[in-house]
C-alpha positions in Angstrom: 0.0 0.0 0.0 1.5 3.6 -1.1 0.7 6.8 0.3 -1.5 7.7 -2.7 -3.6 5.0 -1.5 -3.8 6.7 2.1 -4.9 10.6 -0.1 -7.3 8.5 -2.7 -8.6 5.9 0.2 -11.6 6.5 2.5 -11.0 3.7 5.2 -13.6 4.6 7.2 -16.3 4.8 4.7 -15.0 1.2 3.9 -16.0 0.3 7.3 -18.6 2.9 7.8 -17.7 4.6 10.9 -16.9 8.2 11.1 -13.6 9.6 11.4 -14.2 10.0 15.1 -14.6 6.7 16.2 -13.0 4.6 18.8 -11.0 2.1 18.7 -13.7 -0.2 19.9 -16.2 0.4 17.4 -13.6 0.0 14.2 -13.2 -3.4 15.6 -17.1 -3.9 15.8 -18.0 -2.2 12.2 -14.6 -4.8 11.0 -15.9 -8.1 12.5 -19.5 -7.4 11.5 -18.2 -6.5 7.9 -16.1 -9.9 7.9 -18.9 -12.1 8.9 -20.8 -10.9 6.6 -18.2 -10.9 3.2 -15.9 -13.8 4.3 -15.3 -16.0 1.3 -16.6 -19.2 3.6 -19.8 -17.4 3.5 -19.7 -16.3 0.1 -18.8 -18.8 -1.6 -17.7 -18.0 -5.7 -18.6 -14.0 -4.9 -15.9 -12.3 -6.3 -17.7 -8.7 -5.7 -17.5 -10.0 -1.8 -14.3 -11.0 -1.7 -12.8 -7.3 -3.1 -14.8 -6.1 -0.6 -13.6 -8.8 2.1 -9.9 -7.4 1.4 -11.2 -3.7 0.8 -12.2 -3.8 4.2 -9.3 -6.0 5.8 -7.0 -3.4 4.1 -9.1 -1.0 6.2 -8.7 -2.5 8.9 -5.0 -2.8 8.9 -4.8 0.5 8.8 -7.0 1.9 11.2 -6.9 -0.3 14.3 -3.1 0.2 14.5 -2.8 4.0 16.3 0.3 5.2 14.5 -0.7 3.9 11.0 -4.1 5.9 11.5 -2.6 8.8 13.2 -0.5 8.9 9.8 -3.4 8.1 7.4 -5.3 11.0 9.2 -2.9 13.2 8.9 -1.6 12.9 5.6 -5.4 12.7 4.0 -5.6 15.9 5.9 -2.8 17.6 4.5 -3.9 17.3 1.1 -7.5 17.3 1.4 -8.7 19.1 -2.0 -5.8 18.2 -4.0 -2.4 17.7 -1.8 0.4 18.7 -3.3 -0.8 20.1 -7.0 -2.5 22.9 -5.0 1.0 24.6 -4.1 1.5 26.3 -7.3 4.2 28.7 -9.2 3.0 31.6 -7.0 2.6 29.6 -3.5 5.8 30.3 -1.9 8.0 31.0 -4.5 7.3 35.3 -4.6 10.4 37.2 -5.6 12.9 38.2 -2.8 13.1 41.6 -1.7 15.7 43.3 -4.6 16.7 40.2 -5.7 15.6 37.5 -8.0 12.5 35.1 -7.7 13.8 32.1 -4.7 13.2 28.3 -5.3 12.0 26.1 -2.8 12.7 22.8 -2.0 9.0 21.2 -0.4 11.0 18.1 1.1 13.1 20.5 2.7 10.2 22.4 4.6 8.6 19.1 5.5 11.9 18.3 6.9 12.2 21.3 8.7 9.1 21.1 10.9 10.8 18.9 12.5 14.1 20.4 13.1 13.3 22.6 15.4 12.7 20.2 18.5 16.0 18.3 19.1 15.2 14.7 17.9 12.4 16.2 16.5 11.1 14.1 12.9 9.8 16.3 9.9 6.8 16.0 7.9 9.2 14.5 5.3 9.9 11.9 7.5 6.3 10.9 8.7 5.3 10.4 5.4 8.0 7.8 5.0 9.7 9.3 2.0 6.5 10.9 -0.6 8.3 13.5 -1.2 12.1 13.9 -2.3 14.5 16.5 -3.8 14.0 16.3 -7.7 16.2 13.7 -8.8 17.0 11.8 -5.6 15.9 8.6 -5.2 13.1 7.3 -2.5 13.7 5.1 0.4 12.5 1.7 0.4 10.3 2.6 2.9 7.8 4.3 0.6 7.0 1.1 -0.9 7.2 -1.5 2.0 4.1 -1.5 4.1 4.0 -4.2 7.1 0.6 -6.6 6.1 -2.5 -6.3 7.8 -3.3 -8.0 11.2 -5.7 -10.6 10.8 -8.2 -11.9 13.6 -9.9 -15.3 14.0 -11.8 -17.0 16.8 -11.8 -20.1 18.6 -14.3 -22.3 20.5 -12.2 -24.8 23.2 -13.6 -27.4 26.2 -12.8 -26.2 29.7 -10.3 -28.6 30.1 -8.3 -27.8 27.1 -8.0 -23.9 28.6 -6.9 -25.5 32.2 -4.6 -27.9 30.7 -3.1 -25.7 27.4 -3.5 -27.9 24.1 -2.6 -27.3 20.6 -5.6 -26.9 18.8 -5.6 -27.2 14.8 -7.7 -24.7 12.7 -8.6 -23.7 9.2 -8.4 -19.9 8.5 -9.3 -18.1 4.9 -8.1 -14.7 4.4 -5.5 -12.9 2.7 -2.1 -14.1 2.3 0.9 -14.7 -0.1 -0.2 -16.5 -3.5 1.1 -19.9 -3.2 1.0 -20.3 -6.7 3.2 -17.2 -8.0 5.2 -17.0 -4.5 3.7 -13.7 -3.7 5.4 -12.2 -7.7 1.8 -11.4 -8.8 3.3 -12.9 -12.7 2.2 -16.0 -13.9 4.7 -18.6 -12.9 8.0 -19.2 -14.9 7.6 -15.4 -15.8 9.0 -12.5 -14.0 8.1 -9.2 -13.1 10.1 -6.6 -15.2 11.3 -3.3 -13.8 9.3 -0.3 -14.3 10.6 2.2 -16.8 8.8 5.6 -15.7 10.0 4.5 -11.9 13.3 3.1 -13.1 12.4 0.7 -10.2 12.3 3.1 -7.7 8.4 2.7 -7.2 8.5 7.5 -6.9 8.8 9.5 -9.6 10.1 13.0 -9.3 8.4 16.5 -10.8 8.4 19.9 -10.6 5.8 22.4 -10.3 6.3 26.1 -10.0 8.8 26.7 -7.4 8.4 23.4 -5.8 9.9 19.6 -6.7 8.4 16.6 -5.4 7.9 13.2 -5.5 4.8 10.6 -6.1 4.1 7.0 -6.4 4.4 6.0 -9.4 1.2 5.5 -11.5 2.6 3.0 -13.6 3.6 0.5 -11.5 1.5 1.9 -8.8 4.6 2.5 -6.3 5.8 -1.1 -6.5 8.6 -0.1 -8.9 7.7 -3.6 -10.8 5.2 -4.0 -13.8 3.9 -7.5 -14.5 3.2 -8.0 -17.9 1.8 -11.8 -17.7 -0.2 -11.8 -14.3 -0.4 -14.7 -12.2 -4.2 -16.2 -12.8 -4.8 -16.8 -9.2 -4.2 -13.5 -7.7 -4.0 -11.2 -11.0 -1.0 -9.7 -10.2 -1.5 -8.6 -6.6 0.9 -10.9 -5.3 -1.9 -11.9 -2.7 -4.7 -14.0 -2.9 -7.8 -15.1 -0.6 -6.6 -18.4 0.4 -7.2 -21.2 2.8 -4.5 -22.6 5.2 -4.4 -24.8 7.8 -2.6 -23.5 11.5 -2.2 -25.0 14.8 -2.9 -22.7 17.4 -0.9 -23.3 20.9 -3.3 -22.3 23.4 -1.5 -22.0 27.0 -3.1 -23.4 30.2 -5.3 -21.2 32.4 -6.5 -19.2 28.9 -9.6 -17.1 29.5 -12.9 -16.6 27.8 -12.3 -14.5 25.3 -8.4 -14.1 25.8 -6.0 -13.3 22.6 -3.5 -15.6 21.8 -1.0 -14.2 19.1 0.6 -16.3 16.3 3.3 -13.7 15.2 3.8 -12.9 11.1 0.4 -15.4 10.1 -1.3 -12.1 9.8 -1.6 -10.5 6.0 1.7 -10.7 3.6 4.2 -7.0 3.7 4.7 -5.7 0.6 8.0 -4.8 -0.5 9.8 -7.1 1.5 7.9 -5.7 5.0 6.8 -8.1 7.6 3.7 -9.7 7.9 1.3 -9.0 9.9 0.2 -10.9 13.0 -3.0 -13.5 13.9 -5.1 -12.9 16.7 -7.4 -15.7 17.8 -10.1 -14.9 20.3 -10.8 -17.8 22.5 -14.1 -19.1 23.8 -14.3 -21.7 26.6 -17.3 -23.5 27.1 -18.8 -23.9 30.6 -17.7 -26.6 32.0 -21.0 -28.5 34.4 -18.8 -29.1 37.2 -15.9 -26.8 37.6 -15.8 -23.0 37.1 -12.6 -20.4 37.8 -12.1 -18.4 40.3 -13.1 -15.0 40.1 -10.3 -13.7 43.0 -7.6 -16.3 41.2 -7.9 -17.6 37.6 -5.7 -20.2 38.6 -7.8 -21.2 41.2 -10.4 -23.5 39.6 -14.0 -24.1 41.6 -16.7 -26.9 42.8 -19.9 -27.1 44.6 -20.6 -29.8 46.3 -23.9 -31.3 48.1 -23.6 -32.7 51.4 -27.0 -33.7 53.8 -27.1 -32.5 57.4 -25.9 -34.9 59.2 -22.5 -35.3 57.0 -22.4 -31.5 57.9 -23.4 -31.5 61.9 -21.9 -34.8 62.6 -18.7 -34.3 60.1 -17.7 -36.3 57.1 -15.0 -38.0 54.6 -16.2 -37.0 51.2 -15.0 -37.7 48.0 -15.1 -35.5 45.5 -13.5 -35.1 41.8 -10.5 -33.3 40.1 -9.6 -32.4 36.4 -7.5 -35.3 37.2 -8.6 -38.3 39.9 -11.3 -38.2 42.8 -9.8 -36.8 46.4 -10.6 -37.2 49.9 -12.2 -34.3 51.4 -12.8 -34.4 55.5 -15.2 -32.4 56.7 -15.2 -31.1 60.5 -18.0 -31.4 62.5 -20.3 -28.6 63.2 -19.4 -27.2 59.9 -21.9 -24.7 58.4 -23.3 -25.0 55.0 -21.2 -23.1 52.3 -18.1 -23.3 53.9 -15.1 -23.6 51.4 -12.1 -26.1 51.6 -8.9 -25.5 49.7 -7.5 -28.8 47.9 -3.9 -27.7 47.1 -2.4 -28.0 43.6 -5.7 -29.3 42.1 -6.6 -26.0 40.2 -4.5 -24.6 36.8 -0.9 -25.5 35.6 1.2 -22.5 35.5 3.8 -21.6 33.2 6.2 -21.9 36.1 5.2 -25.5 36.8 3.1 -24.4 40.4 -0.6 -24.9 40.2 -3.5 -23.3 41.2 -6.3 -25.4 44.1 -9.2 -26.5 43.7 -11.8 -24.5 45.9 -15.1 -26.5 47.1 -17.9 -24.7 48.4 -20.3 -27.9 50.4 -23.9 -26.5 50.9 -26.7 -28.7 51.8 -28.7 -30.6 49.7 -32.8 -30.5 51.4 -34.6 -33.2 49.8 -38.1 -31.8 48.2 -39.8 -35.2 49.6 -39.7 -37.6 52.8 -41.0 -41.1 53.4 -42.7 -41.3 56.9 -39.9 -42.6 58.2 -37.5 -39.6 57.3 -40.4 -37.2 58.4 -41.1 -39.1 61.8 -37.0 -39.0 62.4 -36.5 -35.8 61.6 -39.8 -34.6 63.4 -37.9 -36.1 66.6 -35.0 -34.2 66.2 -36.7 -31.3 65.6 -38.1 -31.7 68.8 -35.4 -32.9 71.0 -33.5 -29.8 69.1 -36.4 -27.2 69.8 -34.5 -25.0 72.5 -31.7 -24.2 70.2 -32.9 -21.1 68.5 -30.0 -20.0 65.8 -32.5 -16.8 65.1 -31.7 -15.5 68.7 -29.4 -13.1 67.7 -31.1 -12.2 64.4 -34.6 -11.3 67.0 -32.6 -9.4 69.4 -30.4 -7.3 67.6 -33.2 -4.6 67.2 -33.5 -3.8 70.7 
């Protein structure tokens, strides 16, 4: 992606949101937009997949804070024409007694900047656009880091307290397999451009000013393909299918990142790609949850009857791994929690997390005479011992 693509571009109308909005709703407006035109879902659309890497492009740029604070401010540089609006008479008036000055605009981008120690100029934010007449670009003006992709992932409760590697199939952008990312049809080659010379910029003067601009011929790339590859007609890049194994590592949380560096878009011109992020979802689990004080901490309720609480108890109760032994004191009151060390998560450091188990009594909805006539007896040998006494009297 050049520069002219950031002044011709509207990324924000491709994800319509306005130019104001959070970071949080380009993500929304981005996932909504993918649902909707990913090539899984639209199978043989070719309208819907432009649109699918229109708006990834989009995307790339706009949910990475430097690249938009760039985009914005080079779109609003030249809002109504950029550059071409500086004309003959801009700043080029004649000096006082003298004869008519010639400006060099890199130069006054440059020296924005010059004046805080350390400080970059314009020239230098916008990566190289705009050179001294004859000089020749950076690389930088035509290598552009690939888009960040995201993806999501549904995993069992166990897989996220354990870790596990966890295959999956993901369709988006990436380098054409068949080409190797050249955009010509394979056994040609890409031949160098000959407006560019290669160089991807080309140089011009206007009035009192020299500048320079992506190439339109080669569109910045500095390479014109003359037999484009039939897969990705000559992008370099095509919508493509891939297999990936995603290493998810123990204790993950509902709706966690996990980041599989450079699986993200292809660069161009030799730039990095950009990265995956996959979103996990854990499904409840019917026994155990987590912890809300300590993730590593996992939890268990467990129903006990009366007596096992009043009279105290050896229960045994399940792990992630093999049932326990759980002693229960006597006298103890419902919902009281136990700690069962090393029972809860695996961490990174080889320590785990417990297992926390919350016992609350269990009242059975029916009784046979027998229960009712036993408990009726207890209730009665039991009737002095009020445990609402304190409740009754605290008002006076």
């Amino acid at each position: 992606m050049t520069q002219r693509d950031w002044i011709e571009k509207d990324f924000y109308r491709e994800l319509g949101v306005t130019s104001g909005a959070s970071g949080e709703e380009i993500k929304k407006a981005y996932r909504k937009l993918a649902r909707e035109l990913h090539p899984d879902a639209n199978p043989g659309d070719a309208k819907a997949e432009a649109r699918f890497k229109s708006v990834s492009e989009a995307y790339g740029v706009l949910s990475d804070d430097k690249k938009r604070r760039e985009y914005d401010e080079t779109r609003s540089l030249f809002a109504g024409g950029g550059a071409g609006r500086f004309g003959g008479g801009g700043f080029g008036g004649g000096a006082r007694g003298g004869a008519a000055q010639s400006f060099d605009l890199n130069d006054l981008l440059n020296q924005s900047g010059a004046a805080g120690a350390g400080g970059a100029g314009l020239g230098d934010l916008f990566g190289g656009m705009f050179g001294r007449a004859g000089a020749g670009p950076t690389t930088s003006s035509r290598a552009t880091r690939g888009a960040d992709v995201e993806s999501e992932l549904r995993i069992e409760f166990v897989d996220a307290v354990r870790g596990a590697e966890v295959p999956i199939r993901l369709t988006s952008p990436g380098r054409c397999e068949r080409c190797g990312g050249s955009g010509a049809r394979p056994g040609s080659q890409p031949r160098r451009c000959p407006t560019c010379d290669g160089a991807g910029l080309v140089s011009s003067s206007q009035g009192a000013f020299a500048f320079s601009e992506p190439c339109r011929d080669c569109r910045g790339t500095g390479r014109l393909v003359d037999d484009p590859c039939p897969e990705c007609r000559g992008e370099g890049v095509s919508t493509r299918t891939r297999s990936l194994t995603v290493r998810v590592p123990s204790g993950v949380a509902d709706g966690q990142k996990v980041r599989l560096k450079a699986q993200g878009e292809p660069g161009r011109g030799g730039a990095p790609a950009g990265d995956l992020y996959v979103t996990v979802h854990v499904n409840p689990h019917r026994l155990f949850g987590r912890s809300a004080r300590n993730a590593d901490d996992l939890t268990l309720t467990v129903p006990v009857t009366f007596p096992e609480l009043a009279l105290g108890s050896t229960l045994t109760v399940p792990t992630l791994e093999s049932p326990v032994s759980l002693r229960i004191p006597q006298g103890t009151g419902s919902g009281r929690t136990f700690r069962v060390r090393g029972r809860g998560v695996r961490r990174r450091d080889g320590a785990s997390g417990d297992l926390l188990v919350t016992v609350e009594v269990a009242v059975p909805a029916r009784l046979d005479d027998a229960a009712a006539h036993a408990l009726q007896s207890y209730a009665e040998a039991t009737k002095t011992l009020d445990p609402r006494t304190d409740l009754l009297g605290s008002g006076r």
